[in-house]
C-alpha positions, 0 to 999 in steps of 0.5 A, a space after each residue: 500500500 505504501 508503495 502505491 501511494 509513493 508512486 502518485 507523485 512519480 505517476 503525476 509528474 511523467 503524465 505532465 511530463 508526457 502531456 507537454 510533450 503531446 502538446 508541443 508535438 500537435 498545438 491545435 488548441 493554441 488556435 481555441 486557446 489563445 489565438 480565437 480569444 485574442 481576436 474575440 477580445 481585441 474585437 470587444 476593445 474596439 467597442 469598449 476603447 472610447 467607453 470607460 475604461 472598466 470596460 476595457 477590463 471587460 474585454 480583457 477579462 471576457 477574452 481571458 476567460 475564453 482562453 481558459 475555459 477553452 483549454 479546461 473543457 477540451 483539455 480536462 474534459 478529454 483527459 480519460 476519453 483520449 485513452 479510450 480513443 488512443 486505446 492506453 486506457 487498459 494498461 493505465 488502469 493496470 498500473 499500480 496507482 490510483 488513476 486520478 494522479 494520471 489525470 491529474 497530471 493533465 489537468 494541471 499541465 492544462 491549467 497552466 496553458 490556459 493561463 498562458 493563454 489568458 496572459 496573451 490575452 491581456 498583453 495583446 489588448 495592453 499593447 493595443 490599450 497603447 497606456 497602463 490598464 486601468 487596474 488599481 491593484 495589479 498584484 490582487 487582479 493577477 491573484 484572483 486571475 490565477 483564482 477563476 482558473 483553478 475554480 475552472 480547473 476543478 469543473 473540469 476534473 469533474 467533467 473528465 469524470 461525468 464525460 465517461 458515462 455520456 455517449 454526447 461528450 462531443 455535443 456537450 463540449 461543442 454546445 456548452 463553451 460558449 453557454 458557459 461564457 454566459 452563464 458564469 457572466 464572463 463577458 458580462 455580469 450575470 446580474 444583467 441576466 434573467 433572475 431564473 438563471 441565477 441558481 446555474 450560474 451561482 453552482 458553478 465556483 468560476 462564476 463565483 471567482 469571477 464577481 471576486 476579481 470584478 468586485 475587488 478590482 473593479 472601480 465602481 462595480 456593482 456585484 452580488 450583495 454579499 461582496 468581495 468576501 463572500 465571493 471568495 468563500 463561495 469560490 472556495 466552498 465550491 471548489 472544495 466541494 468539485 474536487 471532492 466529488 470529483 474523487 469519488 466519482 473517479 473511483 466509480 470510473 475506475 469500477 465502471 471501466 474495468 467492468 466494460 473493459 474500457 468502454 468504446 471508442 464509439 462512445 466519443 
């Protein structure tokens, strides 16, 4: 048992290794990661360019927040289906440890690209800006920008897991990229949308990270009632709650997989 449980680390480190290296080799999500947002941004810093200047922030934050969604739900959302369509799922699942740590390996590496890719973003629409961005805090927007992508990394560690039983993994991923930009009010506030949408965007933990980033940076912002403090807790009540479903649900995998064998490619 001992030794299995000091393989995690060794099994989490060589599955980012390995899914870098898949990265550098074939960078198609650079385009949906980084160069589709970057047009999409500078495409709303036009519009916002002579309106305030929190509204270049919009920008920002709305193209930022496309990268980074874009590389958690293809990148963490595939994370196990890519070993059932490459056919490796059989022999990982044989190797003495747990398979979450394999996963998690590929989350990480994919959290990572999407804040690189949302810091192409913000210095893209800087340079375009031509002067400081209106941020009053640099430090704390950098923290909280770091925030909403570790709420988004924690939805997709769930979605890797709930996409195993789902025959429309694809569909959902086509549909649900850009309902997400709206539900979690990343190209706006989800104050201005109708008041029956805001029970799907408050159970999502980005949705909560986001009116943090806005309310603390954002000079004046009108957010949520509870502010900038219960917005944090809200972040991190959700997030804990993501991952620790997110564990159990990948045990239930680990069962459902080796009892069908691994599933089919087919069902992708």
């Amino acid at each position: 048992m001992a030794a299995t449980t000091s393989l995690g680390p060794r099994a989490l480190l060589a599955s980012l290794r390995v899914t870098i290296l898949q990265f550098l080799a074939d960078p198609q999500w650079i385009i949906g990661s980084a160069a589709a947002p970057v047009v999409f941004a500078l495409a709303a810093f036009e519009i916002y360019r002579f309106s305030s200047p929190e509204l270049v922030l919009f920008a920002i934050l709305g193209g930022g927040m496309m990268s980074m969604w874009a590389q958690t739900l293809y990148g963490s959302g595939w994370a196990i289906g890519q070993d059932r369509f490459l056919g490796t799922l059989e022999p990982t699942l044989g190797a003495p440890v747990d398979y979450i740590w394999v996963v998690g390996g590929r989350v990480i590496w994919n959290t990572v690209s999407g804040l690189l890719g949302g810091a192409v973003v913000v210095g893209v629409v800087a340079l375009a800006y031509g002067r400081p961005l209106p941020i009053h805090d640099p430090l704390l927007f950098t923290l909280l920008f770091v925030l909403v992508m570790l709420a988004l990394s924690t939805v997709g560690l769930l979605f890797t897991a709930i996409f195993v039983y789902s025959r429309y993994a694809g569909f959902v991923q086509n549909i649900g990229e850009f309902t997400f930009y709206v539900i979690t009010g990343c190209m706006f506030p989800i104050l201005i949308l109708p008041s029956w949408t805001r029970p799907f965007s408050l159970a999502f933990p980005a949705t909560w990270a986001l009116e943090a980033l806005r309310a603390a940076t954002f000079t004046p912002y009108q957010g949520l009632s509870w502010g900038v403090q219960g917005d944090l807790l809200g972040t991190l009540v959700l997030s804990l709650a993501y991952i620790v479903v997110s564990i159990g649900l990948y045990r239930r995998v680990v069962h459902y997989l080796s009892d069908t064998g691994g599933g089919s490619s087919d069902d992708y």
